[in-house]
Backbone bond lengths (Angstrom), bond angles and torsions (degrees), N, CA, C in turn:
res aa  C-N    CA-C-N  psi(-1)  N-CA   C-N-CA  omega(-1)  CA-C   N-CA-C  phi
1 X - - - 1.463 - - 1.524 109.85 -
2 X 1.306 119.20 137.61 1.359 140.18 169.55 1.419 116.73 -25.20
3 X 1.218 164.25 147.03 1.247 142.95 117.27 1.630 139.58 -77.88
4 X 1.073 100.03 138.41 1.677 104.64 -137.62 1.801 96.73 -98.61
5 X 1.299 112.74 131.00 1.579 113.33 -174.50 1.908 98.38 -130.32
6 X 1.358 84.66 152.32 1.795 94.58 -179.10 1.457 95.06 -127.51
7 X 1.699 92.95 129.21 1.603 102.49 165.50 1.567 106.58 -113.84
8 X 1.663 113.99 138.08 1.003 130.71 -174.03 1.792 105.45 -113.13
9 X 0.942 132.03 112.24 1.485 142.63 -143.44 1.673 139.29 167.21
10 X 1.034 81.86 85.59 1.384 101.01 179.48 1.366 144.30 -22.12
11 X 1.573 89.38 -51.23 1.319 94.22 177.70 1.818 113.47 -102.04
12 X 1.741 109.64 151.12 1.488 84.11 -132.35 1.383 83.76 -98.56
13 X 1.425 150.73 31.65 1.586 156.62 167.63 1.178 92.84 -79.36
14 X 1.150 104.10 -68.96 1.971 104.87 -162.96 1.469 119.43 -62.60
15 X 1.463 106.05 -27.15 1.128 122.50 176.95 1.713 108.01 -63.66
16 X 1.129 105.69 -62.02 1.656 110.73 -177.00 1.280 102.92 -68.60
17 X 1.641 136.07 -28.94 1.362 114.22 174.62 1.134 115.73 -76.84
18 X 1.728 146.29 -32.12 1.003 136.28 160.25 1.663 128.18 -77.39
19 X 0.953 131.63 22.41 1.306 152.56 140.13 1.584 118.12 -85.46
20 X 0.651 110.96 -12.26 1.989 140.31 -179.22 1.843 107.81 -79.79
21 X 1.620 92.06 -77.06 1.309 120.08 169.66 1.632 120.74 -63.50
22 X 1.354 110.80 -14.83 1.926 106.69 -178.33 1.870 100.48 -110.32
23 X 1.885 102.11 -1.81 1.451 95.06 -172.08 1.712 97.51 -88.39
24 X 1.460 102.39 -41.25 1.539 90.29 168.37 1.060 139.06 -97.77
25 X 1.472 123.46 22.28 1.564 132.12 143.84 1.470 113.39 -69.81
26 X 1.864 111.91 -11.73 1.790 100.95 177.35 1.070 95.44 103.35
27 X 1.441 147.73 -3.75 2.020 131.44 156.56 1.535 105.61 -57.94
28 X 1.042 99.87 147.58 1.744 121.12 139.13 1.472 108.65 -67.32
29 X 1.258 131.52 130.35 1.119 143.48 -159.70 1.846 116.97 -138.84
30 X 1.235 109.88 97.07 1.710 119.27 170.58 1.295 127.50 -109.39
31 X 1.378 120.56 129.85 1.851 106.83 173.81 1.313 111.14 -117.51
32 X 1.214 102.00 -177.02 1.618 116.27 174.37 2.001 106.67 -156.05
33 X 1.131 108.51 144.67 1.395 102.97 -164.72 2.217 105.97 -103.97
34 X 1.624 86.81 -15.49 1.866 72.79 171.39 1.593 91.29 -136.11
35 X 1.732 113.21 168.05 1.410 132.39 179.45 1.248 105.11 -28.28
36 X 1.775 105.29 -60.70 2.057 115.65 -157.40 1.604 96.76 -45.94
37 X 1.264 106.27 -63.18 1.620 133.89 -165.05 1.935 107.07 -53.32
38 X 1.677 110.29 -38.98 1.610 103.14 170.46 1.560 114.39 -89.11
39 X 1.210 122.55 -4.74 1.474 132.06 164.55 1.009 112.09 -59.11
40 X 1.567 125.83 -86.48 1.320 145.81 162.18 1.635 114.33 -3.02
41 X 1.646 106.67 -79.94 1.300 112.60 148.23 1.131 140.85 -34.36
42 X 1.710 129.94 -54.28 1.586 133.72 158.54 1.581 101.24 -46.66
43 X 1.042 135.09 -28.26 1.727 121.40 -167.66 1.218 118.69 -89.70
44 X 1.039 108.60 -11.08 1.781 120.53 170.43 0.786 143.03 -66.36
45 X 1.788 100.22 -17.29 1.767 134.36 163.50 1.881 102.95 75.01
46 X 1.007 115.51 17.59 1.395 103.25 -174.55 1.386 110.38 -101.40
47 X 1.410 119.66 16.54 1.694 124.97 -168.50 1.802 89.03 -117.05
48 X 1.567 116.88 129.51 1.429 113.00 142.88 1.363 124.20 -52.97
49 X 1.616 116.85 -48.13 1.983 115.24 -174.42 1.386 86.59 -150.05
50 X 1.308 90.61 150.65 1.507 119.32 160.71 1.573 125.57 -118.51
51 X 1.419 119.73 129.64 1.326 139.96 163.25 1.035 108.51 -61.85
52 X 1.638 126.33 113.69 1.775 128.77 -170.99 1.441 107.93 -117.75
53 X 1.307 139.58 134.38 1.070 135.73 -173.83 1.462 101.08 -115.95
54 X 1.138 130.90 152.50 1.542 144.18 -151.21 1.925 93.55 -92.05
55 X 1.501 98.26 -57.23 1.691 92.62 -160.27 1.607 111.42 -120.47
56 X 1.835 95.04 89.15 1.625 102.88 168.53 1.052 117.01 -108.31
57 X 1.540 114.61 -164.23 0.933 137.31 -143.77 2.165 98.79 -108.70
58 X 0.873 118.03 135.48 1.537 118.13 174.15 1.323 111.82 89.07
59 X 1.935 108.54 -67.51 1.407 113.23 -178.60 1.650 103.20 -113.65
60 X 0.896 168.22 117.05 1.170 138.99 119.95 1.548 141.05 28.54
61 X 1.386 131.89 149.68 1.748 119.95 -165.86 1.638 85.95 -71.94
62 X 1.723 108.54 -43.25 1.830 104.24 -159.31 1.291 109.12 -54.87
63 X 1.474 113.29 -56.86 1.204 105.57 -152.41 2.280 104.59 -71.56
64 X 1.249 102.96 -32.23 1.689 94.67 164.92 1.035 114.73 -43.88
65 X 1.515 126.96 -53.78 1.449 142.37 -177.64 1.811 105.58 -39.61
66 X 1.809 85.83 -69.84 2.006 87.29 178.44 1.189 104.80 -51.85
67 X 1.137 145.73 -62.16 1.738 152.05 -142.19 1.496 102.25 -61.40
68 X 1.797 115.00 -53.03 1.452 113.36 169.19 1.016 119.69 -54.53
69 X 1.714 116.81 -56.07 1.479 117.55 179.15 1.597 111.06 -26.99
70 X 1.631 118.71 -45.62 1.459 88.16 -165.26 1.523 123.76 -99.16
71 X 1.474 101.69 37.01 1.644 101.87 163.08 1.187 100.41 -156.59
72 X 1.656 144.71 24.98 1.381 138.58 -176.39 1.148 114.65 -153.18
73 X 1.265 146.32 133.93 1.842 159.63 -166.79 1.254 87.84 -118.79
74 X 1.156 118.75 31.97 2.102 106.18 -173.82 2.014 84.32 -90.32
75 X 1.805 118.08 134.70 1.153 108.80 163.85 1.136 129.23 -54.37
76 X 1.728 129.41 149.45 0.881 131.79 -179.44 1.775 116.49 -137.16
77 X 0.947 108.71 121.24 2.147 128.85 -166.94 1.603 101.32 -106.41
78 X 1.379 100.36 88.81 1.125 103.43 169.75 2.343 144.53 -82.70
79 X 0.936 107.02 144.71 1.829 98.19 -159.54 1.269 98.75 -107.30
80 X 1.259 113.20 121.22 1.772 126.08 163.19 1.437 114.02 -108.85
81 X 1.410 115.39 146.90 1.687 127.06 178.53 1.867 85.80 -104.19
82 X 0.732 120.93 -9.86 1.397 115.74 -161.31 1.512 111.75 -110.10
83 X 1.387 133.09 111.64 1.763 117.92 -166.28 1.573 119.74 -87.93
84 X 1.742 108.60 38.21 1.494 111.06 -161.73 1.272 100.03 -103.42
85 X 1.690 93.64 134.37 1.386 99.98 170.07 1.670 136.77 -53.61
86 X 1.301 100.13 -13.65 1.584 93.73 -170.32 1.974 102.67 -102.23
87 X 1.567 112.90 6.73 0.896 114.06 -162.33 2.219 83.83 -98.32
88 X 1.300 101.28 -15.72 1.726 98.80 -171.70 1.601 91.83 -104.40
89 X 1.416 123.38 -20.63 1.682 96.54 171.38 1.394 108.87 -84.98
90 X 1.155 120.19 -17.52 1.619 114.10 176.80 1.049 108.23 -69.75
91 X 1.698 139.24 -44.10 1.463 148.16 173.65 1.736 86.75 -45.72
92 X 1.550 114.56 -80.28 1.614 111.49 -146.59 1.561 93.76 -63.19
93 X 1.243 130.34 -74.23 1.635 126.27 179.67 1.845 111.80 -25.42
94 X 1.224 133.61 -18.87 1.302 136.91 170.85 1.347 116.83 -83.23
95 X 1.888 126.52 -37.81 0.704 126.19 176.65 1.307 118.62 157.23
96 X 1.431 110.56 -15.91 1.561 116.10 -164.74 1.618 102.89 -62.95
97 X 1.361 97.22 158.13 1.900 101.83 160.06 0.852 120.62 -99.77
98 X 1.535 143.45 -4.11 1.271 141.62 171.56 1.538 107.88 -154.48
99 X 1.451 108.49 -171.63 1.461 95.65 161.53 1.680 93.15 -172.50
100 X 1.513 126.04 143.29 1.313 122.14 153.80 1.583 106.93 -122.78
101 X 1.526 101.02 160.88 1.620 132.59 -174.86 1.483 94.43 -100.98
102 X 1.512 113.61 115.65 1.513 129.30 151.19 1.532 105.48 -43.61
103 X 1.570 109.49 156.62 1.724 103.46 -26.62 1.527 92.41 -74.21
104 X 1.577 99.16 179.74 1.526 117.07 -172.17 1.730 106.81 -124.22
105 X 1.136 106.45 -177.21 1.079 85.01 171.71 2.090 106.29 -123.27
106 X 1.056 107.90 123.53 1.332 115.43 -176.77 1.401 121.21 -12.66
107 X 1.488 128.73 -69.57 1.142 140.45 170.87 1.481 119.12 -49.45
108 X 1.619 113.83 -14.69 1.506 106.32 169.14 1.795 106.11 -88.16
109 X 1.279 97.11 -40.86 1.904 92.77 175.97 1.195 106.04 -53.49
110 X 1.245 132.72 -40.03 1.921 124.22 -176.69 1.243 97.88 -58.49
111 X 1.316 124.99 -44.39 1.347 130.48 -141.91 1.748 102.64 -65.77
112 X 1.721 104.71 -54.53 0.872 109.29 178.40 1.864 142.10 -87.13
113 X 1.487 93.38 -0.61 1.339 121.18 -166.72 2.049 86.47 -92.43
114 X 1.352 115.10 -26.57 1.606 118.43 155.06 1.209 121.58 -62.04
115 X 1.571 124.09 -49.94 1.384 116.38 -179.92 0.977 123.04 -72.70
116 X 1.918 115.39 -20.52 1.648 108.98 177.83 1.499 112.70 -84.33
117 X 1.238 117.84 -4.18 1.722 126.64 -162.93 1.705 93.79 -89.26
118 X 1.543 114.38 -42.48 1.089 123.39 179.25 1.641 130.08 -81.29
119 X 1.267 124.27 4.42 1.003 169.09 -156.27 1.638 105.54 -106.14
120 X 1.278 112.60 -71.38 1.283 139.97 171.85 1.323 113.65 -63.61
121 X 1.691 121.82 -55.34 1.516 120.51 -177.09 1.571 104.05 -52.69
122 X 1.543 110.75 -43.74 1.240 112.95 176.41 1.463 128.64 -29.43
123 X 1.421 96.74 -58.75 1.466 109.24 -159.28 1.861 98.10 -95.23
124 X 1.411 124.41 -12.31 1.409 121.64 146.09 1.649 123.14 -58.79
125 X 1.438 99.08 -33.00 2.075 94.99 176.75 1.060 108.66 -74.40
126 X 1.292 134.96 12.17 1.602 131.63 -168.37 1.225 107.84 102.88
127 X 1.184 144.76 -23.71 1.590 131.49 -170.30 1.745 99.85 -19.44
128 X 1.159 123.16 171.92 1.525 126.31 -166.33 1.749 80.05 -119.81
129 X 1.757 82.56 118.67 1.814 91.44 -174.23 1.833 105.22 -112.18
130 X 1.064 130.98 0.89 1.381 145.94 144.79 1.310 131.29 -80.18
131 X 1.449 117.66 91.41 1.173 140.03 -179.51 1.536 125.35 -67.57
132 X 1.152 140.96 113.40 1.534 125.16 172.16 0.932 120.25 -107.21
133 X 1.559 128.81 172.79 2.029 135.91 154.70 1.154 98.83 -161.05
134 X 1.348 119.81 95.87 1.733 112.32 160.74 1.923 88.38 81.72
135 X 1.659 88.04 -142.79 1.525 96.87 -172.42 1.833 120.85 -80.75
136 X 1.396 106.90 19.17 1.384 119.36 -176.27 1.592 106.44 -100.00
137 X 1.328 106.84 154.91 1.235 118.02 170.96 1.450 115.44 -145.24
138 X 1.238 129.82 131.94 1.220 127.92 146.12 1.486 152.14 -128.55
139 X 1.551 129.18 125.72 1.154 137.15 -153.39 1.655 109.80 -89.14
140 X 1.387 131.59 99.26 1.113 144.44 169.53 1.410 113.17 -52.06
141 X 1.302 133.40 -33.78 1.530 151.50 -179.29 1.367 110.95 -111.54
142 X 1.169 129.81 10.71 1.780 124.49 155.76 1.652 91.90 -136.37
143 X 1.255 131.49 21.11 1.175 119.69 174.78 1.684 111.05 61.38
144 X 1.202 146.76 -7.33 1.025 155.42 176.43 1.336 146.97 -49.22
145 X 0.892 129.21 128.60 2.168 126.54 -147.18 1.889 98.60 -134.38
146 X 1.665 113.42 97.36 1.952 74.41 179.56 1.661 87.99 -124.45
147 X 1.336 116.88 -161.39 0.924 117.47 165.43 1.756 112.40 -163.68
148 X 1.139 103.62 117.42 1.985 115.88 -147.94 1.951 99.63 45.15
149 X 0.937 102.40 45.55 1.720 92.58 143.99 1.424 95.54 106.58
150 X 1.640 128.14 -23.26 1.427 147.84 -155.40 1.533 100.47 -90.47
151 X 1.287 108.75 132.55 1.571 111.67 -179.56 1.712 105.79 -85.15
152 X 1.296 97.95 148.28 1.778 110.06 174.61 1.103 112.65 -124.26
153 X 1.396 128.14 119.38 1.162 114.67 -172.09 1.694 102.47 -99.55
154 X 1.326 127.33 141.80 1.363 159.63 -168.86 1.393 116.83 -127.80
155 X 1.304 114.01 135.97 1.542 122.60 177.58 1.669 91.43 -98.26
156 X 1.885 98.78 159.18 1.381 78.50 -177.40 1.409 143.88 -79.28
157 X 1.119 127.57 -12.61 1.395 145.09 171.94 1.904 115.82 -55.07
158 X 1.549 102.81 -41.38 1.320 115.57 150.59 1.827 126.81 -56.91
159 X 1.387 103.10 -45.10 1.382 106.01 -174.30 1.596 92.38 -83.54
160 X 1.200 136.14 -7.79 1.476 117.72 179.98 1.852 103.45 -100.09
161 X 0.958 114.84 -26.96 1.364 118.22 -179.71 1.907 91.13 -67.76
162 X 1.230 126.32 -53.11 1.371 128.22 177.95 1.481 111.51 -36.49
163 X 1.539 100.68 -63.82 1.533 107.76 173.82 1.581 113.19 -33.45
164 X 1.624 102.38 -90.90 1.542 112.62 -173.67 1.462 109.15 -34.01
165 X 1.521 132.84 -32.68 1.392 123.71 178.38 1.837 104.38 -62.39
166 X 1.204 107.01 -60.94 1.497 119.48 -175.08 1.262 110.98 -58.94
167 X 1.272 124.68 -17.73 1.824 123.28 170.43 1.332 115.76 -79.06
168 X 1.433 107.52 -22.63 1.414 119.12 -168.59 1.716 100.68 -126.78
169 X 1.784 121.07 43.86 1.406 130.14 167.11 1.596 104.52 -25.60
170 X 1.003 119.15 151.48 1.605 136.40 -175.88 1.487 117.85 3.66
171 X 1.337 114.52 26.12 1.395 104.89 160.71 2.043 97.16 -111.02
172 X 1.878 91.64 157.80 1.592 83.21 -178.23 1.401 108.64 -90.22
173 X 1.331 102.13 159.00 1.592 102.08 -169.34 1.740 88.03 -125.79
174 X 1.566 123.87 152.13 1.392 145.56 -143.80 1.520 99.58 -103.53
175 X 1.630 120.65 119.08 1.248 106.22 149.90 1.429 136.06 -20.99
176 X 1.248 133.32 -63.68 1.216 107.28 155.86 1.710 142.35 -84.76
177 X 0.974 133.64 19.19 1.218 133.92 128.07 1.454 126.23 -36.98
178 X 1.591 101.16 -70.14 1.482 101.22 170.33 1.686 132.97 -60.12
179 X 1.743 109.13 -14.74 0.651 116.09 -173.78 2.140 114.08 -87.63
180 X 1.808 107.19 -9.29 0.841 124.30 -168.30 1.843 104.33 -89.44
181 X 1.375 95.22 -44.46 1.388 117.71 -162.59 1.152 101.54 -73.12
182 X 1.846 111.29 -58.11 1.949 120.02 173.94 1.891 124.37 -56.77
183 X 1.509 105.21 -28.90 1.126 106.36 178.09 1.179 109.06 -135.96
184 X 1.058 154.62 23.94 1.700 157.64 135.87 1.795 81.88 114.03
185 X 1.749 87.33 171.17 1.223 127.49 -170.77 1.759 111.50 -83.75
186 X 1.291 95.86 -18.19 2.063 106.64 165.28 1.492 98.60 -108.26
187 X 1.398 135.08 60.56 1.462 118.52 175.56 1.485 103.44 -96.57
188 X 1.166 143.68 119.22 1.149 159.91 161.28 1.563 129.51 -54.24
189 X 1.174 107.75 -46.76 1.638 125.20 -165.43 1.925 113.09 -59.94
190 X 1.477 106.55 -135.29 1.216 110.25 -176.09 1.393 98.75 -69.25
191 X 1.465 131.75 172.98 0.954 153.76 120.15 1.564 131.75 -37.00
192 X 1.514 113.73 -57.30 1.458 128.57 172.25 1.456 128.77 -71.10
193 X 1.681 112.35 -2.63 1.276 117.79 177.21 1.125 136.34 -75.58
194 X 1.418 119.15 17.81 1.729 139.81 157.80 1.251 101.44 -85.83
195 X 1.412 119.80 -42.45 1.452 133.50 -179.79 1.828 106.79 -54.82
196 X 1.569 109.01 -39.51 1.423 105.47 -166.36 1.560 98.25 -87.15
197 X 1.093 117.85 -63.45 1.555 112.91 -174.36 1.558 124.69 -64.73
198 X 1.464 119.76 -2.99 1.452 128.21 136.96 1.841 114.47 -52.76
199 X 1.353 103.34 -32.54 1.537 101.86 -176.91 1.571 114.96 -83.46
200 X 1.778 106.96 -17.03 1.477 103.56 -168.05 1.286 94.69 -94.60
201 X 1.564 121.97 -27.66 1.502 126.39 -167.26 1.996 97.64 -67.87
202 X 1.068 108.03 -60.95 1.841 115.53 162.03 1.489 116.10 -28.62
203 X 1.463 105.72 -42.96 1.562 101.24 -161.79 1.965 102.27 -92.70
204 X 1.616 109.82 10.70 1.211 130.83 -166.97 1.472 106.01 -107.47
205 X 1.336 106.32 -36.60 1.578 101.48 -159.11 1.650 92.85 -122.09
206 X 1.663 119.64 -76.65 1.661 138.51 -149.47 1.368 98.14 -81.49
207 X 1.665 125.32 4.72 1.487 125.83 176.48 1.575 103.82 -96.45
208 X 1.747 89.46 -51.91 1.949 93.18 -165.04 1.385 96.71 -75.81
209 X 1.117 115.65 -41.19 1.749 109.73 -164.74 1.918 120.28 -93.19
210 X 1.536 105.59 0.67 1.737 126.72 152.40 1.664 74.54 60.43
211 X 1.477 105.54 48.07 1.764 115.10 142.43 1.589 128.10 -100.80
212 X 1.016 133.40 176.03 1.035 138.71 -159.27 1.883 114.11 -143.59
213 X 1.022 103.44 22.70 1.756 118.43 -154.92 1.654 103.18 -60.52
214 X 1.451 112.29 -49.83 1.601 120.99 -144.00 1.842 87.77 -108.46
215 X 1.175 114.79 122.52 1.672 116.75 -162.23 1.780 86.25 -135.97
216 X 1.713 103.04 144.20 1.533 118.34 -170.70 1.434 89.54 -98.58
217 X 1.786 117.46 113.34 1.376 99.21 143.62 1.980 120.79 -79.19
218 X 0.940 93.18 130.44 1.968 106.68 174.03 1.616 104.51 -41.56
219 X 0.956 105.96 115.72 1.950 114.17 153.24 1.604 98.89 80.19
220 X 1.645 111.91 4.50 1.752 109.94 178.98 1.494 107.59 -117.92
221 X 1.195 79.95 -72.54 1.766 77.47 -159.17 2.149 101.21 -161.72
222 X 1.630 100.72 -134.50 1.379 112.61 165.61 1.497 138.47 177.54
223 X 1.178 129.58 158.09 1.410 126.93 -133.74 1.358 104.64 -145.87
224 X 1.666 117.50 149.12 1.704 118.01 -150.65 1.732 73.76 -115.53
225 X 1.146 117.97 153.60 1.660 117.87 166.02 1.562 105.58 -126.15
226 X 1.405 122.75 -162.35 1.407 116.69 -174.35 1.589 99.14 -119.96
227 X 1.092 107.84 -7.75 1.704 125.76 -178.46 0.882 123.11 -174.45
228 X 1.632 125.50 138.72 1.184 135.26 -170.94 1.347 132.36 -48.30
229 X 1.115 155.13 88.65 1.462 158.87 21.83 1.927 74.99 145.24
């Protein structure tokens, strides 16, 4: 069976050319031209990923973005006219899995609209989507962060840096790794920003709960343990 993608997009060129381009790569292919109208649609659960565009009509890409977030892990590839950084950490910190800046070039949206589809099949064949360390848990498929039973709330860039620690339990994993994995493989910005959201993820969990989980190795990187060291 097909896999079925919804583009939410306004403007109606781009719209029909990438509905064009995903019909003959073999998607199922649906649009909607304002926020209300790709909401509605995203909630119906019948789309694997959705194509999100930043600036519509009714709702906004973010706030669709938040609204799914709180009942759907379906990927989401978000579209900016605009090349600002705070307009792609607000996308990824909301929820998105990727995001490109118009124009793009076609063959990278396939490219990546593959890795997030595949990503997902994964963790539909069973991949083990419940993570532990000690009294932590985390749910890859309800989006979920607790710790003894207690919810944490995490933006996403935090909850993915969480992940990659917890996939990789007591071995250390490399500033840039995490920095590849937490913010994509085109991340541009600071350098030290594994460094910062290690500090917000700390000030989330090993502050309130007087744990000790997330430990700095010097001149490498860093590592989640199951108990304090």
């Amino acid at each position: 069976m097909a896999q079925s993608i919804l583009i939410v997009e306004d403007e109606e060129k781009i719209a029909r050319f990438l509905e064009l381009e995903l019909l003959h790569e073999g998607y199922e292919v649906e649009k909607a031209q304002d926020g209300r109208k790709g909401l509605e649609k995203a909630q119906s659960g019948r789309f694997d990923l959705m194509v999100l565009d930043v600036m519509l009509p009714e709702l906004n890409g973010f706030e669709v973005l938040r609204r799914i977030r709180r009942e759907s892990n379906m990927p989401v590839i978000m579209l900016t006219a605009r090349d600002a950084v705070m307009d792609k950490v607000a996308g990824l910190d909301g929820g998105a899995d990727d995001y490109m800046t118009k124009p793009f070039a076609i063959e990278e949206l396939l490219a990546r609209i593959r890795l997030a589809l595949k990503k997902r099949s994964a963790q539909d064949a069973g991949e083990e989507h419940v993570l532990s360390c000690g009294g932590l848990t985390l749910d890859t498929l309800k989006y979920e962060v607790r710790y003894e039973g207690k919810l944490i709330e995490l933006t996403h860039r935090e909850f993915e840096l969480l992940r990659v620690l917890m996939e990789n339990k007591n071995i250390v994993v490399s500033r840039d790794t995490l920095l590849q994995k937490v913010c994509g493989y085109d991340y541009m910005g600071e350098t030290n920003v594994i460094d910062v959201y290690v500090r917000y993820v700390r000030a989330k969990l090993d502050e309130v709960y007087q744990v000790k989980m997330i430990q700095t190795v010097r001149g490498v990187g860093y590592v989640i343990k199951d108990s304090e060291a």
